[in-house]
N, C-alpha and C positions, 0 to 999 in steps of 0.2 A: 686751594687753587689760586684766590684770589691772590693769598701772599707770596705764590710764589711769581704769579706778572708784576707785582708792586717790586717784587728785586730785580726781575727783567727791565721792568720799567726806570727803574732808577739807572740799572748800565746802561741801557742805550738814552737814558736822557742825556747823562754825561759825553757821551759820543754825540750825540746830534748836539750838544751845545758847542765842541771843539769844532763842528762843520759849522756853527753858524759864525763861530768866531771870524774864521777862517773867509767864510761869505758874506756875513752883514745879512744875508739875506734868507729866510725859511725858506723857500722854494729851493733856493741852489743848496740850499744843506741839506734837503731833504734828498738831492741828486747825489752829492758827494755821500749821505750815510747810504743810501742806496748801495752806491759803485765801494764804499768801505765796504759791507756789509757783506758783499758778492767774496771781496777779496779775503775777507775772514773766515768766510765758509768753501773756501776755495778749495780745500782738499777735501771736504767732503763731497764737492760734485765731483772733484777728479775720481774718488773713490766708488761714485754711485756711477759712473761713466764704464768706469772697466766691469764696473760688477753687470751693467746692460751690455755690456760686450761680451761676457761670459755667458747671458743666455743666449744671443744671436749667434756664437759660438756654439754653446749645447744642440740648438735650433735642429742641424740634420740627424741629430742620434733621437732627438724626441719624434721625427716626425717619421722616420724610419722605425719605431716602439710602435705609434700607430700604426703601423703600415704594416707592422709583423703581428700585433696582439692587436687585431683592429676587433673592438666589441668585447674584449675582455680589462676592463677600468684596474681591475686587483693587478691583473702584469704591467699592466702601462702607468700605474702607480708608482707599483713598487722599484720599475726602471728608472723613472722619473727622478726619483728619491736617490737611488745607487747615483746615476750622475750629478747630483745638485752636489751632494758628499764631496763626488767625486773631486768637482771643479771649485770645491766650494764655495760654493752660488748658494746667494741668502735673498729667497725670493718678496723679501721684506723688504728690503733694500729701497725700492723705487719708493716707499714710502716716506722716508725719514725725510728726504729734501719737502715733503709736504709738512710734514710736523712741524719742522724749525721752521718752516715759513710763517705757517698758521702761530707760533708763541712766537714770535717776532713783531707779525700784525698788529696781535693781542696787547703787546706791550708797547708797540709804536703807538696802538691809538690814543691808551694815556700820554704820550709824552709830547702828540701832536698837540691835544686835545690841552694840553698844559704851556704850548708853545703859543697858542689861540690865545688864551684864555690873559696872557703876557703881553704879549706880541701887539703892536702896534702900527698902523699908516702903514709906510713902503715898506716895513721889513713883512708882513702879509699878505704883500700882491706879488702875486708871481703870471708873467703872459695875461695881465689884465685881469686875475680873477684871484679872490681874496683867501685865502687857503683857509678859512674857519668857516664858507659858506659849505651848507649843505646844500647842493642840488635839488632836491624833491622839495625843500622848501624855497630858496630862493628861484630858482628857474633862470630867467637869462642866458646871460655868456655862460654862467656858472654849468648849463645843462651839458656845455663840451665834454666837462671831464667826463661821466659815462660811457658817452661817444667813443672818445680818446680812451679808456681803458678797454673797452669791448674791441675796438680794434685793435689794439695792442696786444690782446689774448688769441686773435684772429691771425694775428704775423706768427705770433709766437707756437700756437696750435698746430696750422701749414707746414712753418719751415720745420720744424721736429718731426710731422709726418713725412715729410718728403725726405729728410737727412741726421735725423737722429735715432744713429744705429737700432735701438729697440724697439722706439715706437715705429719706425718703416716696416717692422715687421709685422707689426697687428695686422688685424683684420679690419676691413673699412669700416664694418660696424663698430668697434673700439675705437678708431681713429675719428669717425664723427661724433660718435657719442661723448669723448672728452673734448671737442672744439665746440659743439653743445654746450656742453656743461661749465666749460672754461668761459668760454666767452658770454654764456649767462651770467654766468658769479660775477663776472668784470663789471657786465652791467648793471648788475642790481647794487653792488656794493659803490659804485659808483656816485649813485641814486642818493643813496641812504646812509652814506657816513661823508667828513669833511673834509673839503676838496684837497686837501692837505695827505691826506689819507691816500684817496682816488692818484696823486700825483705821484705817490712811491709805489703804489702799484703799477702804474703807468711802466717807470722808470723800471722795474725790477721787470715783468715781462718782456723788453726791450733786451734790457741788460741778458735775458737768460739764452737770445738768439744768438748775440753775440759771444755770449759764453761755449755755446754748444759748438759754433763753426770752428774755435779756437782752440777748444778739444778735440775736434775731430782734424784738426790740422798738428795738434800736437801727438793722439795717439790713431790714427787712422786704420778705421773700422776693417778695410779689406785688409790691413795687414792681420788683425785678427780671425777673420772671420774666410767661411771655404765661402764663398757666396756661389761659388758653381757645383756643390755640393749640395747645397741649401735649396738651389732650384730643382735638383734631381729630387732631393725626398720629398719635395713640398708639389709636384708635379703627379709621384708616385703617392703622392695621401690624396691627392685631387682627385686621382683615376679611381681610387677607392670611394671618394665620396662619390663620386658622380653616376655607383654601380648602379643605383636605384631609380634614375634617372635625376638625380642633380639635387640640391636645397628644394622641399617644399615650402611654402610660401606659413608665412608669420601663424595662419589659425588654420591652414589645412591638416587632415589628418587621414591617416593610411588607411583605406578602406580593410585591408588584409591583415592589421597591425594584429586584432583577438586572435583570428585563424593562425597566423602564423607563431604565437605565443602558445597557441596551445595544442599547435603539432609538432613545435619544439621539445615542448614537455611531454609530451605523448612518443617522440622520440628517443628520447632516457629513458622512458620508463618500461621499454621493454628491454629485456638481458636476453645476452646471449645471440645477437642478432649474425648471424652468417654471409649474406650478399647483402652489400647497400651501392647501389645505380647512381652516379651523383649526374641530373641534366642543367642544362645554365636556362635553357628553355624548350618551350612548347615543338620545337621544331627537329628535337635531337633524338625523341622516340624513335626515328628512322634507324637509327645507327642502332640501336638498343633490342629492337623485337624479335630480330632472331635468334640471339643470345639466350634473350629472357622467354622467347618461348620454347624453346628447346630444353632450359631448366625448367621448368614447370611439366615438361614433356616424360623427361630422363629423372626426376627429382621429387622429393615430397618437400626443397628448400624455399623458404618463405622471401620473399623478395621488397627489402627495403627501398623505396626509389623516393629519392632527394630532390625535389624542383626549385627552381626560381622562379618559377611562373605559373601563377596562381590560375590560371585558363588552360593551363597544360591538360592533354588529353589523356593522362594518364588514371585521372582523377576521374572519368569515364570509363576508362579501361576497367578501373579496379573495382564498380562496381560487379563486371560481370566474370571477374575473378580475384577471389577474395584471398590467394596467396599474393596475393598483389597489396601491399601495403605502403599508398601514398603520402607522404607529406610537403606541404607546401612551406618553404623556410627562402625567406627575401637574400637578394644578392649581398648584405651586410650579416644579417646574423648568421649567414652559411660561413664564415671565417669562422665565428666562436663555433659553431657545432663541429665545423671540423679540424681545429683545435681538439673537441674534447672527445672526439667518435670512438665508437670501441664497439667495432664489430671484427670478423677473421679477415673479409676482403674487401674492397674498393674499388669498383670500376667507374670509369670517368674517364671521357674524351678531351678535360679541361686540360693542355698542356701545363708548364710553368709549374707544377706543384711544389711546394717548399720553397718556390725563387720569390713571388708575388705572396699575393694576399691568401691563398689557400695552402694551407701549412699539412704536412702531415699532422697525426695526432700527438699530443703530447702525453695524453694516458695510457693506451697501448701503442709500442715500439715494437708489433709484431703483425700490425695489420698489412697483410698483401694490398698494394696499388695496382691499379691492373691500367695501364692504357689503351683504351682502343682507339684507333685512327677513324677520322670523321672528314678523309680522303685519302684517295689512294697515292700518296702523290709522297715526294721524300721529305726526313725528318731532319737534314742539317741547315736547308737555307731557308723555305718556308715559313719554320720557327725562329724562336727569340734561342740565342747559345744556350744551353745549359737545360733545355725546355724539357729534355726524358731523364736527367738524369737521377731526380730521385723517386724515381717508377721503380717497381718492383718486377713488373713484368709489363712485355709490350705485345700483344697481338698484330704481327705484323702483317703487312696486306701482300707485298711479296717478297722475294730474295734480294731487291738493293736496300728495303728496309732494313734486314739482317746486317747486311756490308757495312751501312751507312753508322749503326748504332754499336756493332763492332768497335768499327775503324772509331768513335767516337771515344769510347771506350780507352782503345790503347791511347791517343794521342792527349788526352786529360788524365791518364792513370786510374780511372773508375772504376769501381768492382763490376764485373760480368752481372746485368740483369736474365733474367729466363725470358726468352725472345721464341714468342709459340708462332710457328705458320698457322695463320688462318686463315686468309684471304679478306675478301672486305663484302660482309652482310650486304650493306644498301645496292651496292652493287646486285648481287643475288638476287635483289628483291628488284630490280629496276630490269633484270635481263627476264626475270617470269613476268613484269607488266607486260616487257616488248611481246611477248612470245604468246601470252594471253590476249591483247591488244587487236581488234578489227582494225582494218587501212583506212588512213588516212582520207581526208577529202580529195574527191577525184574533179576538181576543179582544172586542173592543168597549170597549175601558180608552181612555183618555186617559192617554198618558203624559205625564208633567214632569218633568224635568231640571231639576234646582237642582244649578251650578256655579260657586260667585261666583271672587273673587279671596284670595289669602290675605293682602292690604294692609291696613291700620290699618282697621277699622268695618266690616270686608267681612260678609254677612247672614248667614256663621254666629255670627259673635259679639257682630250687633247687632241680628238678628230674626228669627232662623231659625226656635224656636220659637212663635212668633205667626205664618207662614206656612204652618208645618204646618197648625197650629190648623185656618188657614181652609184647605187643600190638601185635606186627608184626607178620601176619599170613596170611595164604594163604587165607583164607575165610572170610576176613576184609580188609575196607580199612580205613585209618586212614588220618581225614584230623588235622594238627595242624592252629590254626588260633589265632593269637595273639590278642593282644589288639591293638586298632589302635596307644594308646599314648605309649605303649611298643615302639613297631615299631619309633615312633616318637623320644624317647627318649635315647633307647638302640639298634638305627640302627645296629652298629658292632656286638652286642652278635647276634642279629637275624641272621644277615648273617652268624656269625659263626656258628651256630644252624648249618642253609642249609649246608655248606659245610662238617661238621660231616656225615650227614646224607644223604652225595650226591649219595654215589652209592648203596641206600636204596629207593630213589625218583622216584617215576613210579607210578603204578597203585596202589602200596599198600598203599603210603604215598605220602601226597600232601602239603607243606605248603601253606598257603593260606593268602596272603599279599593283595587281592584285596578283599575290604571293600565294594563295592556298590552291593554287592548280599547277600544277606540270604539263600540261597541256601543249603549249608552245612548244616545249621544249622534245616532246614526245615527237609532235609532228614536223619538225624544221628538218629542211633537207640538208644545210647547212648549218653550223652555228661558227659564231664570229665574237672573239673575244680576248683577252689580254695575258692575264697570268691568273684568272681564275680558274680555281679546282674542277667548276663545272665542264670541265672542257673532256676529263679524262671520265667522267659518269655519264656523261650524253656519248660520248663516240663509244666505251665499251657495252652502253649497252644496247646502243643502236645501229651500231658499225656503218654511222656514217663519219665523215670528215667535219674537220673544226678547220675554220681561218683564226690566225692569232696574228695579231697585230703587236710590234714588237715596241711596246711601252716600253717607261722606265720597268726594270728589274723588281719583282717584288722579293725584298730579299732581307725579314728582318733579326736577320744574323748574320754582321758585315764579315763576320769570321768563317763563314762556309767552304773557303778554297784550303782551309788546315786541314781538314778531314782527307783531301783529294780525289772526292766522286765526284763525275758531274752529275746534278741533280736531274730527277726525270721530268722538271717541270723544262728545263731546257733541252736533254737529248730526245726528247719525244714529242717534242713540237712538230719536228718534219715527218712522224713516221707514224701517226696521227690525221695528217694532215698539211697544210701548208702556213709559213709565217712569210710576214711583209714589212716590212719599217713603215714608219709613221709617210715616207717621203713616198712610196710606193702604190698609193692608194691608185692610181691609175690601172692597174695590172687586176685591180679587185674581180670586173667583171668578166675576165677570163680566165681567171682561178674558179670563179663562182662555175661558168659554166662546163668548164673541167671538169668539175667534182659531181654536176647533175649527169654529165655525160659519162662518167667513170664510178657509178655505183656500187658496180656488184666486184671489181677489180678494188675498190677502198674498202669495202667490207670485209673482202678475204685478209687482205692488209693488216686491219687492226684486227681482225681474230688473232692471228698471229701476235701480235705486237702481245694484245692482252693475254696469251697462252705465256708469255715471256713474264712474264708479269705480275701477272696475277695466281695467287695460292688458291687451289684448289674451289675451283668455280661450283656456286654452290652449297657448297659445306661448310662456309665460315660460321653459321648458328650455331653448327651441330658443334664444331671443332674447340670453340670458345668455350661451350657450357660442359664439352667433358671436361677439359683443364679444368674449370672452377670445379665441377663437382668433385674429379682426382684432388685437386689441393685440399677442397672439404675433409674428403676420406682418405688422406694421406698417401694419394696413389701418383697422383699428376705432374708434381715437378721433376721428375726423372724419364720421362715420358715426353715432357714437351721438349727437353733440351735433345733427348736421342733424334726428335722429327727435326728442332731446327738446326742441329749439325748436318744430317743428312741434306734437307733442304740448302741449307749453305753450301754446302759441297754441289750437288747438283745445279 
């Protein structure tokens, strides 16, 4: 090693000697072999510049591998690998401009070290300090150069994070941790070798900013690079990360991390599994218990049911029925399980399958997806485009369901899914609470229910308090009850809500942040809200009237008008109830007392409406778990499509 810096050493001695010719002076020859030095290795930065634009380039195909094989390392490898090939990207690359630096150093120091040791008076003072002192021993003026190199690593560190194509990509902890590290090494080496040294380092971090601006102005990054691409898949790997609720912190750790490792494994290791339930949480049992108790009912089939939420009540349930087989698996490694699942069917309320992060399986190509709706409300503007189409079957809630996913059908060219009428369970189950249910408090109030949506313009944070305004009255009480992911989301605005409205809060007005009752909603004689689902579960099962207040649209499939239904979140606002624009709140209190006044005339109403509407009141448990049980016993799918033609037709 030695003898090969002693022949390093010797070329650039002869170089730095033609610079001092040239200057008379060590200090400016250490400048001019500096700015040589840049110019000789000049195409190897050119070369390490395209090759970092070739990964900022790869950048949305890798982060999209995430995003598709998210928790599986072996496919996001092996993609990884396929496109490096591809692009031939040599992820070694950023290195080599360190190597030639570091044997350059190596060899500059003998040759300063020999220029010192020569070198004499003015031709070794350079800005008043003598290029053969070392700083840690002399101290003085001599202590600048440190200074002077630490911040020179500190220019050089910044402007590369802020504008050199690869490193802007990192991640802030990569981006500190080498201005860290850089601007350490400046200083210490500063310190502890001779200022001779300290001055080409100086000169070369300087030199490298101006190198980079000069590249990026001769081959510029966005003509490489999709940068509006890059924010979609690096946006879509965020919503991924953040399933869990976000980065835990440096030494926390997952209380659930055992549990859920080993109802993973306890998930493989049974064969042959027939129904598996997939819930995102604790609250989606609603949708799921008449199904699953009616197979348990009709059935000796064992029932796999898949949670994200490790407080789910399922995990109670199944104590006291042991066909009931829970496992708790967190919102990340439910990607890899259902990647590898291998059961006959799949039921799950989770839209988007195959588009997002929940992929069909990739070992069985035979598993039934079943969707069930988790409202009764339509499937083309609601959802995101594309949100049914790789369902295998849909239990639809009524007949525009069927229309909607038809007509969805022809106009994208999709194969026919099996589209079962069944109506919609929770429902069933909310029309036996009414019906089971003592009256209400016989206070004489008027109660209202304000529950909008937590979506972009929803009326807590486009008119909430201008409805109060006109709300608040002696012979009413007004509960407001948010969305749970509102609350979740825009903790601060809620609480600033309360405190507006704190010396308003008593008996007339009640926010309502506690989520495990229905209560409010059971007894409000009115409910008042935007483009939530809740609007069409309270009036059908309580056949009273809803006020909607006409927000922006929640509409997140800007493509819904190619299908050509209008959705029932809009034709069924007026026949439901009534809507108002935002400008309209004046009109509130006489809509309000309309609808107290016209009772038993709005309840015949939405009977109606919901007889239009709604499949088979009632029956949806039953009707869902013969399907499954027919698809088990090979009876079912020729059965469902005779009911949903008929029901089409009708």
């Amino acid at each position: 090693m030695q003898a090969v810096i002693n022949v390093i050493s010797t070329a650039l001695g002869a170089v730095m000697e033609i610079c001092y010719r040239v200057c008379a002076n060590y200090g400016w020859a250490i400048l001019l072999f500096t700015l040589v030095s840049r110019i000789i290795l000049l195409p190897l930065s050119i070369w390490v510049h395209l090759n970092g634009l070739k990964m900022v380039r790869l950048m949305p195909e890798i982060n999209w591998l995430h995003v598709n094989h998210y928790g599986d390392k072996d496919a996001i490898a092996e993609g990884q690998a396929e496109l490096y090939k591809r692009e031939k990207y040599n992820p070694l690359a950023g290195i080599v401009p360190v190597i030639v630096q570091l044997v350059i150093l190596l060899g500059l120091v003998d040759v300063i070290r020999g220029l010192i040791a020569r070198g004499t008076g003015s031709e070794l003072v350079f800005a008043g300090i003598n290029l053969g002192w070392v700083p840690a021993e002399r101290g003085g003026i001599s202590l600048l150069v440190p200074v002077a190199a630490a911040l020179s690593a500190l220019i050089m560190c910044v402007t590369q994070n802020r504008s050199q194509a690869l490193q802007a990509e990192q991640g802030k902890l990569n981006q500190i941790s080498m201005l860290v590290i850089s601007v350490g090494l400046s200083l210490y080496l500063g310190f502890f070798v001779p200022a001779g040294i300290g001055l080409y380092w100086i000169a070369g971090n300087l030199l490298s900013v101006v190198q980079m601006y000069l590249l990026n102005a001769a081959i510029p990054p966005e003509k490489h690079v999709n940068y509006a691409e890059l924010e979609k898949s690096r946006a879509a790997l965020a919503e991924i990360e953040g399933l869990d609720g976000g980065k835990k912190g440096l030494f926390s750790r997952d209380p659930n991390a055992r549990r859920e490792r080993a109802d993973y494994r306890r998930f493989f290791s049974v064969r042959n599994k027939h129904v598996v339930f997939y819930s995102e949480k604790n609250g989606f049992w609603k949708y799921y218990q008449d199904i699953i108790g009616e197979l348990l009912k009709r059935s000796n089939v064992r029932i796999h049911y898949v949670t994200n939420d490790p407080e789910d009540r399922i995990f109670e349930l199944a104590k006291q029925e042991s066909r009931i087989i829970p496992y708790y698996i967190g919102p990340k490694k439910i990607i890899t399980l259902m990647m590898k699942m291998d059961a006959d069917i799949v039921v799950m309320t989770t839209p988007d399958l195959d588009t997002y992060h929940i992929k069909r399986s990739y070992i069985r190509k035979d598993i039934e997806y079943i969707y069930t709706p988790h409202d009764p409300m339509s499937v083309h503007m609601s959802f995101r485009e594309g949100a049914m189409d790789h369902f295998d079957t849909v239990f639809c809630v009524g007949p525009q369901q069927i229309s909607e996913i038809r007509k969805t059908e022809e106009v994208y060219g999709l194969p026919e899914k099996t589209l079962v009428p069944c109506g919609y369970a929770l429902l069933d189950d909310l029309i036996r609470e009414q019906a089971d249910r003592k009256a209400g408090p016989q206070d004489g109030l008027t109660r209202i229910l304000i529950a909008p949506s937590w979506n972009e313009d929803n009326i807590l944070d486009s008119c909430v308090d201008g409805l109060l305004e006109q709300l608040l009255r002696a012979d009413r009480k007004i509960t407001v009850r948010p969305h749970p992911e509102y609350v979740k989301r825009y903790g601060p605005r809620m609480e600033a809500l309360e405190r507006r409205w704190a010396d308003r809060t008593g008996e007339g007005l009640v926010f309502e942040t506690d989520f495990s009752s229905h209560r409010s909603m059971d007894e409000a004689d009115v409910l008042i809200t935007d483009w939530s689902g809740i609007a069409y579960e309270y009036s059908y099962s309580t056949g009273r009237p809803t006020l909607f207040i006409n927000t922006k649209v929640k509409a997140p499939n800007p493509n819904w008008k190619k299908i050509g239904i209008t959705p029932l979140e809009i034709s069924l606002r007026d026949q439901i109830g009534r809507s108002l624009n935002k400008d309209q709140l004046d009109q509130v209190n006489g809509i309000m007392d309309e609808m107290a006044a016209e009772k038993d005339a709005w309840k015949q109403r939405i009977a109606e409406v919901r007889e239009r509407n709604i499949f088979h009141p009632g029956e949806a448990g039953r009707i869902a778990a013969e399907y499954i049980i027919g698809r088990l016993t090979g009876s079912g799918k020729k059965a469902a499509q005779a009911a949903a033609g008929e029901e089409g037709k009708a």
